[in-house]
C-alpha positions as CSV (number, residue, x, y, z in Angstrom):
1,X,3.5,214.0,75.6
2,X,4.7,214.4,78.9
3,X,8.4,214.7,79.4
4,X,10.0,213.5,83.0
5,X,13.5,215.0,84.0
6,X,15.2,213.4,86.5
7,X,18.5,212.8,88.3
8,X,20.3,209.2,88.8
9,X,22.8,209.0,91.6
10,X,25.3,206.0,92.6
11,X,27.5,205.2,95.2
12,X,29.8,202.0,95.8
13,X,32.3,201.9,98.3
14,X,35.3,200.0,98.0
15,X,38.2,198.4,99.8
16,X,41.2,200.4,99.0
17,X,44.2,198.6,97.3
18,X,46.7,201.1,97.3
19,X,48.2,204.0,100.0
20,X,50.1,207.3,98.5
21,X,52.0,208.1,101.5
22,X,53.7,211.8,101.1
23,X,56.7,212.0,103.2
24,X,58.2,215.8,103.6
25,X,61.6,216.4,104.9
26,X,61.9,220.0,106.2
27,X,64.9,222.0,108.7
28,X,66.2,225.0,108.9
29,X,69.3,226.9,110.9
30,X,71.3,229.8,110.8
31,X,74.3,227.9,108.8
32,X,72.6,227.5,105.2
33,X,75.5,224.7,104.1
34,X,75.1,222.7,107.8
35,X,71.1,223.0,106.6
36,X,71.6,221.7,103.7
37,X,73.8,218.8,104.1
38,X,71.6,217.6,106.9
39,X,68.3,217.8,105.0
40,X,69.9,216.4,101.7
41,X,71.4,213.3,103.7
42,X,68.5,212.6,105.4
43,X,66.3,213.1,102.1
44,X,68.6,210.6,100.6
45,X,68.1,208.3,103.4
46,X,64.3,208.5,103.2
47,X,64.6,208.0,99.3
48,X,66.5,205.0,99.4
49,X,64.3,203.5,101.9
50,X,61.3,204.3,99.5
51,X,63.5,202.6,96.9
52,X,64.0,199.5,98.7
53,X,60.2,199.2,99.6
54,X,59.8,199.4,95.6
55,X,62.0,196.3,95.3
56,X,61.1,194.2,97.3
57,X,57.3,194.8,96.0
58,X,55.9,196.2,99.2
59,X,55.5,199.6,97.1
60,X,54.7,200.2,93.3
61,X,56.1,203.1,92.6
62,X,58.0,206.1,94.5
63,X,59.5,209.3,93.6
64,X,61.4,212.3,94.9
65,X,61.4,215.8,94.3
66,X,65.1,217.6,94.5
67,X,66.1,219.5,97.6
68,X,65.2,222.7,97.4
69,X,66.6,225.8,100.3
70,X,65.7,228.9,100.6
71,X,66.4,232.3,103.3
72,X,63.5,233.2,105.7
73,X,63.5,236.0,107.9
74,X,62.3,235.6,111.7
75,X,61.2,238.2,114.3
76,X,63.3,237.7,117.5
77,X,60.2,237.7,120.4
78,X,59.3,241.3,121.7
79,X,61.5,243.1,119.1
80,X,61.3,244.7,115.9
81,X,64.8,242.6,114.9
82,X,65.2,239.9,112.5
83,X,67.3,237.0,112.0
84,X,68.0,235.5,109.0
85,X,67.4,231.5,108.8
86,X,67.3,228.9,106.0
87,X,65.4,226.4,105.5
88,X,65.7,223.3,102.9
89,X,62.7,221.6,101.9
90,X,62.5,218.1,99.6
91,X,59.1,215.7,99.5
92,X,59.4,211.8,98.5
93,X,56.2,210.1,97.5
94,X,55.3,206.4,97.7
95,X,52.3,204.2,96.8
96,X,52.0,201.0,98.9
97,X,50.2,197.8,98.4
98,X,51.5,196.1,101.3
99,X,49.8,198.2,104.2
100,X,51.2,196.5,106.8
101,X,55.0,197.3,105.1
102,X,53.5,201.2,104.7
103,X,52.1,201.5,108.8
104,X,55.8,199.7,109.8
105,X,58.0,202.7,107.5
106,X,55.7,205.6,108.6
107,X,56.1,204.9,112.0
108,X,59.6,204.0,111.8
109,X,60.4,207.5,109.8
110,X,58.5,209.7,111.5
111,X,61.2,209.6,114.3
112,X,63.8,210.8,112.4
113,X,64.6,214.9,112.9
114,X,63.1,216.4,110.0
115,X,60.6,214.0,108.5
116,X,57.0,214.4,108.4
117,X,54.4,212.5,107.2
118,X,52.0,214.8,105.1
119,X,49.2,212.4,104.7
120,X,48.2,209.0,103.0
121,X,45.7,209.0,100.3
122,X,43.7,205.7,99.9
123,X,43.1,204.5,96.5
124,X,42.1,202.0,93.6
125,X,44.1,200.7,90.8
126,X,43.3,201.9,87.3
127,X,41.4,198.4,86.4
128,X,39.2,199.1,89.6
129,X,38.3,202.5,89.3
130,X,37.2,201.5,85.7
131,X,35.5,198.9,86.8
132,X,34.1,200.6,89.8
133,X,33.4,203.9,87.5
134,X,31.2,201.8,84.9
135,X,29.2,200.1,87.6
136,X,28.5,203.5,89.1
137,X,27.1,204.8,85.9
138,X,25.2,202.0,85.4
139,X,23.4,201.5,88.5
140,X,23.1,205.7,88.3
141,X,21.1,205.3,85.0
142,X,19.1,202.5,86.6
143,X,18.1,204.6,89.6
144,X,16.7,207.4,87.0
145,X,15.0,205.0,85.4
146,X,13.4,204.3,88.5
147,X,12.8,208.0,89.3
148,X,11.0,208.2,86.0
149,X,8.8,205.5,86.8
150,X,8.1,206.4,90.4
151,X,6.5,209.7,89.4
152,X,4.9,208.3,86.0
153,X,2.9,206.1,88.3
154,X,1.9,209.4,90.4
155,X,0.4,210.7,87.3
156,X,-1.3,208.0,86.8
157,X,0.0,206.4,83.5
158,X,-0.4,202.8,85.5
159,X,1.5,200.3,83.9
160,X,2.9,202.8,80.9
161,X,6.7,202.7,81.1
162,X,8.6,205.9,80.7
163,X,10.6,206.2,77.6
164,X,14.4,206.9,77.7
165,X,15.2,210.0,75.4
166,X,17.9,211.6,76.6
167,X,21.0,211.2,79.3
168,X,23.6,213.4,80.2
169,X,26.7,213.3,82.3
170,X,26.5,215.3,85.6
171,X,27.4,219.1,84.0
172,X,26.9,218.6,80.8
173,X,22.8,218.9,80.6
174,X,22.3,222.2,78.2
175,X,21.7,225.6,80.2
176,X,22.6,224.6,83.4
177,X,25.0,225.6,85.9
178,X,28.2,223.0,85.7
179,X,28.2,220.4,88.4
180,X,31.2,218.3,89.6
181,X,32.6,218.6,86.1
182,X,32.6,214.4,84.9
183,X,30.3,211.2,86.1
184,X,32.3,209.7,88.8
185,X,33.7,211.4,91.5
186,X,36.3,209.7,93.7
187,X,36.9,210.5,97.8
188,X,38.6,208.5,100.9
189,X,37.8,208.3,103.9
190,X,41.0,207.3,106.3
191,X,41.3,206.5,110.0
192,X,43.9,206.3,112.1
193,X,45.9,208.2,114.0
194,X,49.0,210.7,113.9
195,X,52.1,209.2,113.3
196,X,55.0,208.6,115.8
197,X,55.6,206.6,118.6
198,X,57.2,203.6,119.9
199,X,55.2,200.7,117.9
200,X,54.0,200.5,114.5
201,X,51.5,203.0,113.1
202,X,47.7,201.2,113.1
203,X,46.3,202.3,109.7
204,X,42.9,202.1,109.3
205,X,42.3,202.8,105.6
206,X,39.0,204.3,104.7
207,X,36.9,202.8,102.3
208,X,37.1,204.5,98.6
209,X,33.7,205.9,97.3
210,X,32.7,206.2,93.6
211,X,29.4,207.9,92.7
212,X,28.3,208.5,89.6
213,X,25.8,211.0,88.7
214,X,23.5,212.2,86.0
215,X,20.4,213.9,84.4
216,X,17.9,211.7,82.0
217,X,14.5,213.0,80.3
218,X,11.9,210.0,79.6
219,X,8.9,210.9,77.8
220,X,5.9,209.9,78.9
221,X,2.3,209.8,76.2
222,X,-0.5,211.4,77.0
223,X,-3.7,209.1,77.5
224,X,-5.2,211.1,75.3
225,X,-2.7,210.7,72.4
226,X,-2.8,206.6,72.4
């Protein structure tokens, strides 16, 4: 009996259906309450724009972290002297499904004193990504089956099919170093540019990749043993 290890691997990419934008609101001065009335007003302004995104459906869900200030100490230039500044700090989160709706509010926020746009993550819903994780696995497990067969043939076995004893999950074969720790592993890939100017933000959403990958044994009999 002969026993065949191989890998299976799968990778689908996927139009992405929804964009987590993460908006920060960050500024600092000398005069801690002028600091933080500023940040906290426009904070609220940003919040309640992420709120009327969510009602009018453009967005699915948003949410925003308190304001939050703190001291900081800064070296005047060419001197051992500090000064003492503080900064107020607050982040509001949103996930789109309109894109267009999302490229219009980045570009329109990122002109206001303050606001930065941390990055947009491109994503799936949770009936997609199961959908897109099972099809992964499956065409993974077809590809090792493949495997098996391609080197059964180099053994000679002819028209013998590899038998299917034993799969495991990417990480979980017995005795081995831990891989990417689960079967499906999910990444973006954005374009685009910075945000800011005059006219609307182009967003050029990457594509959402979901691989699956895992380790199967087939067993293979011997001519001999037939």
């Amino acid at each position: 009996m002969t026993r065949i290890s191989v890998h299976g691997r799968a990778t689908h990419s996927h139009r992405p259906l929804r964009a987590q934008v993460r908006i920060a609101v960050s500024l600092e001065g000398r005069d801690r309450a002028a600091v933080l009335a500023e940040s906290t007003a426009t904070h609220n302004q940003v919040a309640e724009q992420a709120r009327a995104h969510a009602d009018s459906g453009a967005a699915t869900w948003w949410g925003a972290e308190q304001v939050r200030s703190q001291p900081v100490k800064e070296y005047i230039k060419d001197s051992d002297t500090t000064i003492t500044k503080f900064r107020a700090t607050s982040q509001v989160v949103v996930r789109f499904q309109d894109f267009d709706a999302l490229a219009a509010w980045v570009s329109a926020i990122a002109e206001q004193r303050g606001v930065n746009v941390q990055g947009i993550s491109w994503e799936l819903t949770q009936r997609a990504r199961r959908e897109a994780e099972a099809q992964a696995r499956a065409d993974a497990l077809r590809d090792a089956v493949a495997r098996a067969a391609s080197y059964a043939a180099a053994l000679g076995a002819g028209a013998q099919t590899p038998e299917l004893d034993v799969v495991y999950e990417d990480g979980l074969r017995p005795n081995t170093s831990g891989g990417s720790g689960g079967p499906a592993a999910f990444g973006a890939r954005a374009g685009g540019g910075s945000p800011g100017g005059g006219a609307a933000l182009a967003l050029l959403p990457g594509d959402v990749d979901v691989t699956a990958v895992l380790s199967a044994d087939f067993l293979l009999t011997d001519p001999a043993e037939d």
